[in-house]
C-alpha positions as CSV (number, residue, x, y, z in Angstrom):
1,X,0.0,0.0,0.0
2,X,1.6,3.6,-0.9
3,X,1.2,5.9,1.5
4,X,2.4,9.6,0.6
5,X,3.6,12.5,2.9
6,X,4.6,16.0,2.6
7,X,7.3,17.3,5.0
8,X,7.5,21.3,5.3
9,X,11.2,21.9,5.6
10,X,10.6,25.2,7.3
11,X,9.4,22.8,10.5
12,X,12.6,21.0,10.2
13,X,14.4,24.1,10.4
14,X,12.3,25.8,13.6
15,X,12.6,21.8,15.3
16,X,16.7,22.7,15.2
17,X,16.3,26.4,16.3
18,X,14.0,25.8,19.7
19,X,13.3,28.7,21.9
20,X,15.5,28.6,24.3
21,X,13.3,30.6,26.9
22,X,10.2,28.1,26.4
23,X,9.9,25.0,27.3
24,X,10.0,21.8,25.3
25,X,6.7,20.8,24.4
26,X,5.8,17.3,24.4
27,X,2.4,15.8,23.5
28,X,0.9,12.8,25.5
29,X,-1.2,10.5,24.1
30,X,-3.4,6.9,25.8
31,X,-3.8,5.4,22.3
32,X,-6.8,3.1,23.8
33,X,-10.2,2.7,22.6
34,X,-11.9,0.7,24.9
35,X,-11.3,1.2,28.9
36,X,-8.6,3.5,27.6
37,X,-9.8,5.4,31.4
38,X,-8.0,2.3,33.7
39,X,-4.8,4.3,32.1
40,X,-3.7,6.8,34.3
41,X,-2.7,10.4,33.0
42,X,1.2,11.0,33.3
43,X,2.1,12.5,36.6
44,X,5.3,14.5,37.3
45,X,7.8,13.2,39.7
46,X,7.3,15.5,43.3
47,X,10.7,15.8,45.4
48,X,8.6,16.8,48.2
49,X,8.7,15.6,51.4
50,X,8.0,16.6,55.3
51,X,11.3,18.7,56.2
52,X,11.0,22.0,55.3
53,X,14.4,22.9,56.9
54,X,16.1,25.1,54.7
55,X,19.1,22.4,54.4
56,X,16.4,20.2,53.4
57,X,16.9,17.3,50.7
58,X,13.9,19.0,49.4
59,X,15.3,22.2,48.5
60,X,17.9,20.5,47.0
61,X,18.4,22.3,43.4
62,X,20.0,19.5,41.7
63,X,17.0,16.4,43.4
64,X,14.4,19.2,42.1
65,X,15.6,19.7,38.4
66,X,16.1,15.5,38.0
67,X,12.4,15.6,39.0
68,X,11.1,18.4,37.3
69,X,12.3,16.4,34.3
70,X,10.7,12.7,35.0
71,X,6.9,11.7,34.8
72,X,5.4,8.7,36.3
73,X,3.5,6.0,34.5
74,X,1.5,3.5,36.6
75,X,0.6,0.4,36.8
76,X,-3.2,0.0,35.4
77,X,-4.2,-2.9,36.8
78,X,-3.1,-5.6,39.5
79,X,-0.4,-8.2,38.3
80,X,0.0,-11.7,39.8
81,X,2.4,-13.4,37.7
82,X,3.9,-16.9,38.3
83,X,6.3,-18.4,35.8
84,X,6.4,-22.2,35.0
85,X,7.8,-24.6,32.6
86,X,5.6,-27.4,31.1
87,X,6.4,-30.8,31.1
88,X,8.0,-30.1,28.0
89,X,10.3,-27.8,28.6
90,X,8.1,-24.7,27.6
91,X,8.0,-21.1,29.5
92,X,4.7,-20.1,30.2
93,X,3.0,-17.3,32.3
94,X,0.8,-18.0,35.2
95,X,-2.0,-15.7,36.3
96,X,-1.8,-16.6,39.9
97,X,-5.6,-14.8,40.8
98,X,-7.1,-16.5,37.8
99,X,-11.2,-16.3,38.4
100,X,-10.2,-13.9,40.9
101,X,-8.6,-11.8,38.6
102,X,-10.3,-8.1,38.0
103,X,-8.5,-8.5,34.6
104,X,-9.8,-11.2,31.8
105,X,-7.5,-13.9,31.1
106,X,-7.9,-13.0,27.2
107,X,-7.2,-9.3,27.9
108,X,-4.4,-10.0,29.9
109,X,-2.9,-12.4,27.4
110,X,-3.2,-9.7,24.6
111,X,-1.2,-7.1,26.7
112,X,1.7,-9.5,28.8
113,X,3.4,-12.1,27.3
114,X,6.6,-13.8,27.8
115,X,9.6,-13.2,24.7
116,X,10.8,-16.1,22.4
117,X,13.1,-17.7,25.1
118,X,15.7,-17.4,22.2
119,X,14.9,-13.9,22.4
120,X,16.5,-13.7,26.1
121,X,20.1,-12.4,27.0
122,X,20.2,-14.9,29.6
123,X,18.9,-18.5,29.1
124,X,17.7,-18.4,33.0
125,X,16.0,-15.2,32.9
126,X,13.0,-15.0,31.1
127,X,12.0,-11.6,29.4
128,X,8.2,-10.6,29.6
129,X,6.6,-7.5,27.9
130,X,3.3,-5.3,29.4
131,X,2.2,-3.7,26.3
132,X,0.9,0.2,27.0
133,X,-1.0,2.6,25.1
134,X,1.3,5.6,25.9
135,X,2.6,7.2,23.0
136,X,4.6,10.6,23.6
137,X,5.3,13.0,20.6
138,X,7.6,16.4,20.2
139,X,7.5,18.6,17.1
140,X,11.8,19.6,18.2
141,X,14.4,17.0,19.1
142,X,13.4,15.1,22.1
143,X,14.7,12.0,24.0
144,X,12.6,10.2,25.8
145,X,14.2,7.9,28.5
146,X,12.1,5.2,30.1
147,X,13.8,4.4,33.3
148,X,12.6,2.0,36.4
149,X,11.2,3.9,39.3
150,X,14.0,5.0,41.2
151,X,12.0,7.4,43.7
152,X,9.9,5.2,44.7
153,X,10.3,2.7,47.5
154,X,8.6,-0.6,47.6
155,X,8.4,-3.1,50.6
156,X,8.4,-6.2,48.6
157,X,11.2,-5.7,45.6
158,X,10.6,-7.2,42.0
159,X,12.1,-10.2,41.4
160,X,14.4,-8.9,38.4
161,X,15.1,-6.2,36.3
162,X,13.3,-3.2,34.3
163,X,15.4,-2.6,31.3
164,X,15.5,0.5,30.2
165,X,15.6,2.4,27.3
166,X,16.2,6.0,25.1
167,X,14.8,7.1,21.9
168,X,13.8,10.1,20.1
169,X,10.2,11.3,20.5
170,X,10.0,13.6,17.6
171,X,11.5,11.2,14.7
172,X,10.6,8.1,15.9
173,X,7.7,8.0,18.8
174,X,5.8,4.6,19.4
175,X,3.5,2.8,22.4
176,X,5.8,2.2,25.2
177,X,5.9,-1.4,27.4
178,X,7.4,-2.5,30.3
179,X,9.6,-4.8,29.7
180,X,10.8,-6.9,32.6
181,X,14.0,-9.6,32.6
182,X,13.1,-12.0,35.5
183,X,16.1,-12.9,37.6
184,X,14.2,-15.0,40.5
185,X,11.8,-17.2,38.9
186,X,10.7,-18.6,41.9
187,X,9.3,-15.4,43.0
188,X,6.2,-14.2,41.8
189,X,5.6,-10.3,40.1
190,X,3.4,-8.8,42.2
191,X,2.1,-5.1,41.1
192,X,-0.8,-3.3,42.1
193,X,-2.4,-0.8,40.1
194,X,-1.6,2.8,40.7
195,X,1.9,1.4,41.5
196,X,4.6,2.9,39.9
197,X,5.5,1.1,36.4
198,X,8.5,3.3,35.1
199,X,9.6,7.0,34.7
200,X,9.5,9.1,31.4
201,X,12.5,11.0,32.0
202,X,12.6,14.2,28.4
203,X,16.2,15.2,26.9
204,X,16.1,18.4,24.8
205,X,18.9,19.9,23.0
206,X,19.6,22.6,25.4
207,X,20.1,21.0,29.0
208,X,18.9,23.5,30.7
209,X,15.9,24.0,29.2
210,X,12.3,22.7,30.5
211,X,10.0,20.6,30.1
212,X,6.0,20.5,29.5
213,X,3.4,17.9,29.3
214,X,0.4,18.3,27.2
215,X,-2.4,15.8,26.6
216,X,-2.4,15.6,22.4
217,X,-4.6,13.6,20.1
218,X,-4.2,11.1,17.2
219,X,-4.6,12.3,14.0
220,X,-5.1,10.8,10.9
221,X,-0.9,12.3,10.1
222,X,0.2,10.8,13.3
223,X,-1.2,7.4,12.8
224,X,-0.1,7.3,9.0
225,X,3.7,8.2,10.2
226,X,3.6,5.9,13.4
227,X,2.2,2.8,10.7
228,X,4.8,3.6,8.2
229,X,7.7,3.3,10.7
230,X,5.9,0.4,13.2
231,X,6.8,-2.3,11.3
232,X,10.7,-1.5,11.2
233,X,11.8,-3.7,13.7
234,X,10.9,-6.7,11.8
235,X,12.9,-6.4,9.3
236,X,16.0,-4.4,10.4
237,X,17.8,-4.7,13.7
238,X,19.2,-1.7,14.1
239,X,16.1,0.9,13.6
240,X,18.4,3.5,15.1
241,X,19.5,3.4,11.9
242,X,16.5,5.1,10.1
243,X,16.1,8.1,11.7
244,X,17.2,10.4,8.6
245,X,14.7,8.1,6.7
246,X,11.9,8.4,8.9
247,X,12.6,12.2,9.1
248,X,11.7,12.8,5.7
249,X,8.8,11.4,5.5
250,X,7.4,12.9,9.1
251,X,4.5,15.1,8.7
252,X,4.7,18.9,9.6
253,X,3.9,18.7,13.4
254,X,2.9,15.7,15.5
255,X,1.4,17.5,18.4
256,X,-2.7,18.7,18.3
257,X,-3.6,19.3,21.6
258,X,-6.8,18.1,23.1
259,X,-9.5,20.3,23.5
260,X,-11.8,19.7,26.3
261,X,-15.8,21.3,25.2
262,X,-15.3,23.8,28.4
263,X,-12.4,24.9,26.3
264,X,-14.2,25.8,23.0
């Protein structure tokens, strides 16, 4: 199927050339049609805490401009995840709640599942993926780095590993996941919703500069661009690679901001 765009090189040129005393814009999307509301709006990271003494970690400049700069994603449901390997050697996921589960079996299984185990960098530690709807978009150059939740402490640690990740939002956005290497096997993942999944931590080209969140939509350009360079990773390994490709086909702007009907 041909699919044809027209990139306005003038946008290219203003994307290089930010203005330095705004900050960067970047656009939030839940790409979800149905129960698209058990997804939680991004939140920004708070340093705050109950010592207002002036010596305060609190009023630490440096702990207040990491945070200023990461946004929470959480967990949209509860997670009770056993692993086990069949009598024939396969990996499998259990759903430890099963009937008790708030969360259908067949929904779950279209949104977690396990990686080809030849897919793993360990043979011992399985690799399991939480697909999400949140897409993130900037119309200047952006990184996005999707980080575990370091702020956050937890009584009960997971039994592995987030990995983590960096890209660039404005040449090459897509739907993030969590995506969880399991060290301890014989532990089960237990997350609740409204826990913390992972931080969004935004890279522009000026360090200095900030950083603001605004809820966007999907257009008919946005979804066009975000087909046209989905499908990448199955046939190149090193998408990375295509970024000059992808940025001349991107449309003008990916960013329309939602408009609520009190707003009109």
């Amino acid at each position: 199927m041909h699919m044809e765009f027209h990139v306005d090189r003038n946008v290219v040129d203003r994307r290089d050339t930010p203005d330095a005393d705004e900050p960067a814009k970047v656009g939030w999307i839940i790409d979800q049609e149905h129960a698209g509301v058990i997804f939680d709006p991004p939140r920004r990271l708070r340093s705050g805490g109950a010592n207002d003494h002036a010596k305060s970690a609190v009023r630490c400049p440096a702990i207040r401009d990491l945070s200023s700069r990461h946004w929470v994603v959480s967990a949209p449901f509860d997670l009770d995840i056993g692993f086990h390997r069949t009598s024939g050697g396969g990996a499998t996921l259990v759903n430890r709640k099963g009937d008790r589960s708030a969360v259908r079996t067949s929904v779950l299984d279209d949104m977690l599942h396990l990686v080809d185990e030849n897919e793993w960098r360990f043979p011992d530690r399985p690799l399991l993926q939480l697909s999400l709807p949140y897409l993130f978009v900037a119309d200047e150059s952006v990184h996005l780095s999707q980080v575990p939740p370091f702020a956050h402490y937890s009584a009960t640690a997971l039994p592995g590993i987030m990995l983590a990740g960096r890209f660039p939002i404005d040449v090459w956005p897509r739907p993030l996941m969590w995506a969880f290497e399991w060290h301890d096997t014989d532990t089960d993942i237990h997350i609740s919703r409204g826990d913390p999944l992972f931080y969004c931590g935004f890279e522009c080209s000026a360090p200095d500069r900030g950083v603001e969140l605004v809820e966007a939509q999907m257009t008919p350009e946005l979804r066009r661009y975000l087909d046209h360079i989905s499908g990448a990773v199955n046939f190149v390994s090193k998408t990375f690679d295509l970024f000059e490709a992808a940025e001349r086909v991107r449309p003008p702007s990916l960013i329309e901001p939602v408009r609520r009907t009190s707003e009109k």
